[in-house]
C-alpha positions as CSV (number, residue, x, y, z in Angstrom):
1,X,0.0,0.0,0.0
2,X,1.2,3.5,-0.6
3,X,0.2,6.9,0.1
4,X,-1.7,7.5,-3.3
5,X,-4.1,4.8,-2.6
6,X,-5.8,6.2,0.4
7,X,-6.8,9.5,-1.6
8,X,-4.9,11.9,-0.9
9,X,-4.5,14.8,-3.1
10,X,-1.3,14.5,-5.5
11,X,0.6,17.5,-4.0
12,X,0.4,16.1,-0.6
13,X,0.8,12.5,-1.4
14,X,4.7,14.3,-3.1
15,X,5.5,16.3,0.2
16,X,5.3,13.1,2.0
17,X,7.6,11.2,-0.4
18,X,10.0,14.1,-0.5
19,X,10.0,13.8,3.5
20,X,11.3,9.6,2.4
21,X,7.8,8.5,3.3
22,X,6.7,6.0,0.8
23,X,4.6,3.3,3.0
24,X,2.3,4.6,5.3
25,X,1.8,2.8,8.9
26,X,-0.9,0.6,9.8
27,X,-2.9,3.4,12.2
28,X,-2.1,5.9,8.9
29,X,-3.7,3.7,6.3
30,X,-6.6,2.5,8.1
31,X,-7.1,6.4,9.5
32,X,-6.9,8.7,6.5
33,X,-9.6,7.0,4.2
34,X,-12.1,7.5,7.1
35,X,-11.1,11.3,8.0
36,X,-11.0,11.6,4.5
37,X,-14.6,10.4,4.5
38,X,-16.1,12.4,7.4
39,X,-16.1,9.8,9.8
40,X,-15.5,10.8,13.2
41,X,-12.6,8.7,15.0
42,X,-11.4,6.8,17.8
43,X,-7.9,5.6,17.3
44,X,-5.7,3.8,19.9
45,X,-2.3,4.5,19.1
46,X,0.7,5.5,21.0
47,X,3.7,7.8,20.1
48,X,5.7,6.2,17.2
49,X,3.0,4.7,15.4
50,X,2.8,7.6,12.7
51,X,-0.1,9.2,14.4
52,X,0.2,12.7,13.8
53,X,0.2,12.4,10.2
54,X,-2.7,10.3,10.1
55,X,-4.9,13.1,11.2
56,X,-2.5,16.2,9.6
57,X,-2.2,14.5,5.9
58,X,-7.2,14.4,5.7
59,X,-6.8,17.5,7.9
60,X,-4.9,19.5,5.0
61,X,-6.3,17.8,2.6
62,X,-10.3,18.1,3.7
63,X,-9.5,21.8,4.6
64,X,-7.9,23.2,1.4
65,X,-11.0,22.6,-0.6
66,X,-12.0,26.3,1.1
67,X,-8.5,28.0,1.3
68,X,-7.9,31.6,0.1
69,X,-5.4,33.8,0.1
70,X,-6.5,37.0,1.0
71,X,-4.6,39.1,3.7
72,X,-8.2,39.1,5.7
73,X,-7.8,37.8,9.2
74,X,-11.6,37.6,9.2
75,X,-11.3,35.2,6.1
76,X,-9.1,32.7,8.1
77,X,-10.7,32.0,10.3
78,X,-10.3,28.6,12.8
79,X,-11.3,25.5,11.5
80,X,-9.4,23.0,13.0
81,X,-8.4,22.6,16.4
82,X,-5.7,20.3,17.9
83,X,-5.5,20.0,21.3
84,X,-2.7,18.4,22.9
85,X,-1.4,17.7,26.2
86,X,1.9,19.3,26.5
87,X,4.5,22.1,25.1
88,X,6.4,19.9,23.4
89,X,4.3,17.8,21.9
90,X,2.4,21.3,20.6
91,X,5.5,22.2,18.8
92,X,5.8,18.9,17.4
93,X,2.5,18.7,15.9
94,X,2.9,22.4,14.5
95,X,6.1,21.0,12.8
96,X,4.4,18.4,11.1
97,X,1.3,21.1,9.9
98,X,4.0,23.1,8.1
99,X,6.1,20.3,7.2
100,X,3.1,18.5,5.2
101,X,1.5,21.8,4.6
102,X,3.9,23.2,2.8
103,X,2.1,23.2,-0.5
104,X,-1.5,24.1,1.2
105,X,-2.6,27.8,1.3
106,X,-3.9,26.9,4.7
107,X,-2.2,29.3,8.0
108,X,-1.4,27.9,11.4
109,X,0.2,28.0,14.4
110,X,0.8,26.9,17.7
111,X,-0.1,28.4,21.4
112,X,0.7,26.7,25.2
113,X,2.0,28.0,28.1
114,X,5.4,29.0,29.8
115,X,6.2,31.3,27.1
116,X,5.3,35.1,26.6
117,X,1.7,35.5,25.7
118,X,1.8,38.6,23.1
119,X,3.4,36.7,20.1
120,X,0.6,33.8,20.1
121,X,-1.8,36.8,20.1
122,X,-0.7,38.8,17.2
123,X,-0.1,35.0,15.2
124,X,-4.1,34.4,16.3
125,X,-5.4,38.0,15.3
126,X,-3.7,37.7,11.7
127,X,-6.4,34.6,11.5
128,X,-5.4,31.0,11.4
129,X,-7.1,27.7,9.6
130,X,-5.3,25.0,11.8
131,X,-5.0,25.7,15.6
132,X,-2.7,23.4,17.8
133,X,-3.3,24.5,21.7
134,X,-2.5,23.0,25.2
135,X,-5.8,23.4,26.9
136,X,-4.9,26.0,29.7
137,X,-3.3,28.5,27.0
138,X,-6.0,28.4,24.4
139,X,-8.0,29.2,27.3
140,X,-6.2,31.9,28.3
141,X,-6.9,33.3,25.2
142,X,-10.1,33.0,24.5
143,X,-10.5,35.0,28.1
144,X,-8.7,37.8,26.4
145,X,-11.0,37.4,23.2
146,X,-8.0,36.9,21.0
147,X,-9.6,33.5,19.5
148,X,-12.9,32.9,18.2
149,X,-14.0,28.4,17.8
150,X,-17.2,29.4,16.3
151,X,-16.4,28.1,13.2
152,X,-14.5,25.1,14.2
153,X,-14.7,22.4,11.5
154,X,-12.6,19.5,12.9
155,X,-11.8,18.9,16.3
156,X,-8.7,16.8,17.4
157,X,-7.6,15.4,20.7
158,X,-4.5,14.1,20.6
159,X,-3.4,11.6,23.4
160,X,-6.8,12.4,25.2
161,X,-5.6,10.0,27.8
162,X,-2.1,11.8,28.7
163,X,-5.0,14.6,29.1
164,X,-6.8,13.2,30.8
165,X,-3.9,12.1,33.4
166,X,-3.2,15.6,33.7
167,X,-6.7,16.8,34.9
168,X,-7.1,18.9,31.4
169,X,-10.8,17.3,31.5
170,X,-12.6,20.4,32.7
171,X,-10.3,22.5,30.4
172,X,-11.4,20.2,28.0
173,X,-15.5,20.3,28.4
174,X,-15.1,24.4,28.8
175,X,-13.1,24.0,25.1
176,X,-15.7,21.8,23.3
177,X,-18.6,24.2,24.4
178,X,-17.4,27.0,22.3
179,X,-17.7,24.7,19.4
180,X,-19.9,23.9,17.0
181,X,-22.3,21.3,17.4
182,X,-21.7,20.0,13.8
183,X,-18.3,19.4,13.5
184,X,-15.9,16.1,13.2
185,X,-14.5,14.2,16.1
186,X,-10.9,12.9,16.1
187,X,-9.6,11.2,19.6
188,X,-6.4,9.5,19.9
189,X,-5.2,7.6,22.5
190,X,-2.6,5.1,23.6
191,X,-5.1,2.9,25.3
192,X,-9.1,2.4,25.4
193,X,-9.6,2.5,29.1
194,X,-12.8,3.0,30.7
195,X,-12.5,6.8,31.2
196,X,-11.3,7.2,27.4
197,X,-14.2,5.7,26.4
198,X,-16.6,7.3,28.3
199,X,-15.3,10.8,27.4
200,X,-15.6,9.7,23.4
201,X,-19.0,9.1,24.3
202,X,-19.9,12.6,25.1
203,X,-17.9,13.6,22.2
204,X,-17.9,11.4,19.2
205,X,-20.7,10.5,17.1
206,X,-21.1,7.3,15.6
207,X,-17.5,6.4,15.3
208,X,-15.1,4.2,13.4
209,X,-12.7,2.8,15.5
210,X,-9.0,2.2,14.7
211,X,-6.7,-0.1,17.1
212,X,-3.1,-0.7,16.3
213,X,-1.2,-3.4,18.5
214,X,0.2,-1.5,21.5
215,X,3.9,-0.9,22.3
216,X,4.3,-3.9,25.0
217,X,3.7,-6.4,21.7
218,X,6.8,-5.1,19.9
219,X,8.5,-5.3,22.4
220,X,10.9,-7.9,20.9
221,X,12.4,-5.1,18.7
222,X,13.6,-3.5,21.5
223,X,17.0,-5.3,23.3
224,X,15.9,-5.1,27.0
225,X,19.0,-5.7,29.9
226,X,18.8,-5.1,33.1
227,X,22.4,-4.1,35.3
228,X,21.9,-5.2,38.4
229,X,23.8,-2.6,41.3
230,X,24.3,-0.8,44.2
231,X,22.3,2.1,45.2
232,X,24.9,4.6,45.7
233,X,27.0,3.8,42.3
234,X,24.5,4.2,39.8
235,X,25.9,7.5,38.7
236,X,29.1,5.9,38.3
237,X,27.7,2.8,36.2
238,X,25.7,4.7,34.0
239,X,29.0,7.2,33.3
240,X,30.9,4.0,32.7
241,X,28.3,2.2,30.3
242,X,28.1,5.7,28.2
243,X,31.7,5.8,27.8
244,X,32.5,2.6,27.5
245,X,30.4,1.0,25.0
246,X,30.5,5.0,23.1
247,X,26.6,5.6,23.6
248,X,24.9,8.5,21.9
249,X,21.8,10.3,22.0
250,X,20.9,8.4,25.4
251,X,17.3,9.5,27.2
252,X,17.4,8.1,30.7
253,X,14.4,8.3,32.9
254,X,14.2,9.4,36.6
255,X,11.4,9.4,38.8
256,X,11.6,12.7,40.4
257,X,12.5,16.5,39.0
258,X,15.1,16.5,42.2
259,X,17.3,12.9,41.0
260,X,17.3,14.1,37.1
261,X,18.6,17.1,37.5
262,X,21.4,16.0,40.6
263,X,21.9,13.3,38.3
264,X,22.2,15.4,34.7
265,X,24.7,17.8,36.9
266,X,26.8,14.6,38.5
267,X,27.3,13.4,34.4
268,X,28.4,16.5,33.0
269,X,31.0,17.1,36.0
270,X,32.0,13.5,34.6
271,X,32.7,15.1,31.1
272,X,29.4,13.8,29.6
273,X,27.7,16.6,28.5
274,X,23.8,16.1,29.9
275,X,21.0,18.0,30.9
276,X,17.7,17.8,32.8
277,X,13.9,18.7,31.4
278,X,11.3,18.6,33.8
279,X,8.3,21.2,34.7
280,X,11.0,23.4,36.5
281,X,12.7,23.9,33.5
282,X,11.8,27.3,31.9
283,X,10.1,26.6,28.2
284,X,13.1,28.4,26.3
285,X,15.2,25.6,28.2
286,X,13.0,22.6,27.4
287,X,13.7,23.4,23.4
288,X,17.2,24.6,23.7
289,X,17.4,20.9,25.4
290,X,15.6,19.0,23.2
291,X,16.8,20.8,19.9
292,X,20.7,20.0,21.5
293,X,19.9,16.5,22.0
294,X,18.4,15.9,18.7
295,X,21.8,18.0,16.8
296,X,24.1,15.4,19.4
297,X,25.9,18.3,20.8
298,X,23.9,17.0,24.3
299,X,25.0,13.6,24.5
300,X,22.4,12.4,27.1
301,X,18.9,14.1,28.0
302,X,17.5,13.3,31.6
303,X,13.9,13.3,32.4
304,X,10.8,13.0,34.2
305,X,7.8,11.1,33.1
306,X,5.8,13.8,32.9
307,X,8.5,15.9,31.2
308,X,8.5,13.5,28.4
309,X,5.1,12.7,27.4
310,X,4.9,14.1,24.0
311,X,9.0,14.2,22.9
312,X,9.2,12.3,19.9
313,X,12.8,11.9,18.6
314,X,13.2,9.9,15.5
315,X,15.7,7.3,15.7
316,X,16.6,7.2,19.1
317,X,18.9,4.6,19.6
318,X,19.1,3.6,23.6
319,X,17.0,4.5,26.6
320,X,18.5,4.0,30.1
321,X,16.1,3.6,33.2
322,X,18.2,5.0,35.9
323,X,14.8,4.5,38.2
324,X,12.4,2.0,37.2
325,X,9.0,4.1,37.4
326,X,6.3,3.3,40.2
327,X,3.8,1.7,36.9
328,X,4.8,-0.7,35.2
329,X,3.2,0.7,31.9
330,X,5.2,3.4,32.3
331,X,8.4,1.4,31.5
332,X,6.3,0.6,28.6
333,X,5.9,3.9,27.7
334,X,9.8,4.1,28.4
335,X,10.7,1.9,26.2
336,X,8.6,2.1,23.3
337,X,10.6,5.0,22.3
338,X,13.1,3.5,20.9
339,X,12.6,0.1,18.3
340,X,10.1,2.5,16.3
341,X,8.7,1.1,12.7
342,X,10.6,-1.9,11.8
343,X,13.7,-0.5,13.8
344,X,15.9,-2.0,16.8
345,X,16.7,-0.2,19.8
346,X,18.1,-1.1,23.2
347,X,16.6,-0.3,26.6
348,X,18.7,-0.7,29.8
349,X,18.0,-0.7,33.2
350,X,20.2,0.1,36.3
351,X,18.5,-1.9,39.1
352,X,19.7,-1.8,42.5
353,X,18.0,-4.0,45.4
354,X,15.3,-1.7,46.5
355,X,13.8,-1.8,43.2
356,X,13.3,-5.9,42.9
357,X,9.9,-5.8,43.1
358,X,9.1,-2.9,40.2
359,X,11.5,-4.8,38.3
360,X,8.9,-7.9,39.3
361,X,5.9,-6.1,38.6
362,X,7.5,-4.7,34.8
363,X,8.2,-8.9,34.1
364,X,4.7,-9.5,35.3
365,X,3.1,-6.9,32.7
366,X,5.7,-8.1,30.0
367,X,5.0,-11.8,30.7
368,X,8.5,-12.6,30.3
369,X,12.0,-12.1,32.4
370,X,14.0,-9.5,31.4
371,X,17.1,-10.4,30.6
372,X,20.2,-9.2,33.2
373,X,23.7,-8.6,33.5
374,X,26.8,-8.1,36.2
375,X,29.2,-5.7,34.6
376,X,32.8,-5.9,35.4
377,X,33.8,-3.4,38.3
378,X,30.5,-3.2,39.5
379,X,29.2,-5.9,41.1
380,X,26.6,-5.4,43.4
381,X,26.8,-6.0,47.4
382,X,24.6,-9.7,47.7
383,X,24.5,-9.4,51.3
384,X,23.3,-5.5,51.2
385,X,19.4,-5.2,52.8
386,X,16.8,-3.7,50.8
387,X,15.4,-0.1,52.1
388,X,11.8,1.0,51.7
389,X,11.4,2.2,48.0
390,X,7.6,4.3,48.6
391,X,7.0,1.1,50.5
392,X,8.5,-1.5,48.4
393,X,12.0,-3.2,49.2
394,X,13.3,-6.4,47.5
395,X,16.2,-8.5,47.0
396,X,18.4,-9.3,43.8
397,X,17.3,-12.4,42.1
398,X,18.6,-15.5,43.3
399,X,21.1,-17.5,41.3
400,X,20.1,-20.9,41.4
401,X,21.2,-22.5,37.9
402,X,23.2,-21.0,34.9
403,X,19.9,-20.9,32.7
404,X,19.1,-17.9,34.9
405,X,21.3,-15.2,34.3
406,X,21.6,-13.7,30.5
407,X,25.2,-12.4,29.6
408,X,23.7,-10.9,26.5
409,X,26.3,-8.6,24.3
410,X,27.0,-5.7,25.9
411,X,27.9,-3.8,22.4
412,X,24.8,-1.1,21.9
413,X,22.8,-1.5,18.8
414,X,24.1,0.4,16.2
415,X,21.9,-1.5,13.1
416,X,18.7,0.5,12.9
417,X,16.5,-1.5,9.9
418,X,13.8,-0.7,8.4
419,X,11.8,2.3,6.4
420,X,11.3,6.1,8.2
421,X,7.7,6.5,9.7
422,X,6.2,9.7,8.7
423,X,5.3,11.0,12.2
């Protein structure tokens, strides 16, 4: 199948071969024909499955049918809206818009919070077709009257339940009341949970419904080790493994804004140049972040789980969990960031004794042992006792036959297979 085939308009179907898209994904090609079609949409799929273009490519392509050129702000007026969870994955959208939209006289842009309010004003008062918001800004501005959804055409909520996490839903129900009664409905989300589903109830009207397998079943492109170590010489481990085995462009996961940042500040006295994101950090110093890590001149990029919802970074060849998080599905959501559309990718995980049982719980959700390794220099202290972890404590897993403990090759993937995903 290619991208001709599910209708698309010729120009667009060329921007997204001269991007080096040439297949589309599973969510894109069962997707576009049916936002092509009118159809309003629920679509389970998580970050890496080429969702954003399956609702940008019909969005650009429905819309265009009325573009104009004239210099009238009152003749642009917004027709679709995108709402997203976070800043970053705001910008990321907006990228996509212009990148596909290149050809399309269709204007956009992009508001959300922790930046100056002005610009996004004057952008909004020149008129814009395609609107991509966080909840809390676009509210903002439609208190200051700078943004009129009255003639809203197509309404998109991307990873409505990362939203939903984050208590947007009142934001949310204040948002679609401004809108149009007849309008078209696009929710995407990484799971169909009960609370997903009831909010497409209130909002979608007679659906088609689009499922693509979730990250925990492709797993297996994804190498998985665990390190096995002491508490207090993570740091150094992680240092080690990043110079020793020449890692790049790592993202390693902490649970709190207070260990990323001690830890980003510990590797970069090491001569590893790293840095923190987390909701502390400043917007300006979010992108400068991100936009270094993706370039390489930031070698690794520490976060929160809440800090990364929404990065997507194309090609990323490692993650490191320095803490396993508190959910198991959030390691999946770890993870899955890396082993994207036919690629590999390697996730490791630095696993000291207080953290048995998360590792437990992760094997329990992945229906399978994670494979595990002692690296030389750093073996961990056997007869060391477990401390309360948030109420958990464990102890390393036992040794009791050779079977049980994977030496698998500690040289990082560096052979990434398979055809780009446009995003």
């Amino acid at each position: 199948m290619t991208f001709d085939s599910l209708g698309l308009s010729a120009d667009l179907v060329r921007t997204v071969a001269e991007e080096g898209y040439l297949t589309p994904t599973p969510v894109q090609a069962e997707a576009i024909p049916l936002v092509l079609g009118g159809r309003d949409l629920l679509a389970a799929a998580q970050t890496g499955t080429g969702k954003t273009a399956a609702f940008v490519l019909p969005i650009l392509d429905r819309l265009r049918a009325h573009a104009n050129t004239s210099f009238s702000p009152a003749r642009h007026p917004v027709r679709a809206l995108i709402l997203v969870p976070t800043r970053e994955l705001a910008v990321q959208v907006d990228e996509s818009v212009q990148t596909y939209g290149r050809t399309v006289p269709l204007r956009s842009t992009v508001v959300y919070g922790g930046v100056p309010i002005e610009p996004q004003t004057k952008a909004l008062r020149a008129g814009v077709e395609i609107l991509v918001a966080t909840p809390g800004r676009l509210l903002d501005h439609i208190g200051q009257r700078g943004v009129n959804l009255g003639q809203v055409e197509i309404l998109v909520l991307d990873e409505a339940d990362r939203m939903l996490d984050m208590g947007f839903l009142p934001d949310i129900r204040k948002l679609i009341a401004l809108l149009p009664t007849n309008r078209q409905n696009l929710l995407f989300s990484a799971t169909f949970d009960e609370e997903i589903r009831t909010l497409s109830k209130t909002i979608l009207r007679d659906p088609a419904t689009v499922e693509v397998a979730p990250r925990n079943t492709a797993v297996e492109a994804v190498r998985q080790l665990v390190y096995p170590v002491d508490r207090d010489r993570k740091e150094a481990l992680l240092a080690h493994l990043v110079r020793t085995y020449d890692l790049q462009q790592v993202l390693v996961f902490t649970r709190t804004k207070l260990a990323a940042s001690r830890l980003a500040a510990r590797l970069d006295r090491d001569g590893i140049n790293a840095v923190a994101i987390h909701s502390d950090r400043s917007q300006p110093e979010r992108t400068r972040a991100l936009e270094g890590f993706k370039s390489g001149d930031i070698r690794v990029l520490v976060a929160t789980d809440v800090a990364a919802r929404g990065l997507d970074i194309e090609d990323l060849p490692v993650v490191v969990n320095f803490e396993l998080p508190w959910n198991p599905q959030d390691y999946i959501h770890r993870i899955g960031r890396t082993g994207r559309a036919g690629a590999t990718g390697e996730a490791i995980s630095l696993v000291c004794i207080d953290e048995v049982d998360l590792l437990r719980g992760v094997q329990r959700l992945l229906r399978m042992a994670v494979p595990w390794t002692v690296e030389e220099g750093f073996v961990p202290d056997r007869d060391a006792e477990p401390r309360p972890l948030g109420g958990l404590a464990g102890r390393l897993p036992a040794r009791s036959g050779p079977g049980e403990r994977h030496h698998a090759a500690r040289k990082p993937i560096r052979q990434r297979a398979g055809a780009r995903t446009a995003r």
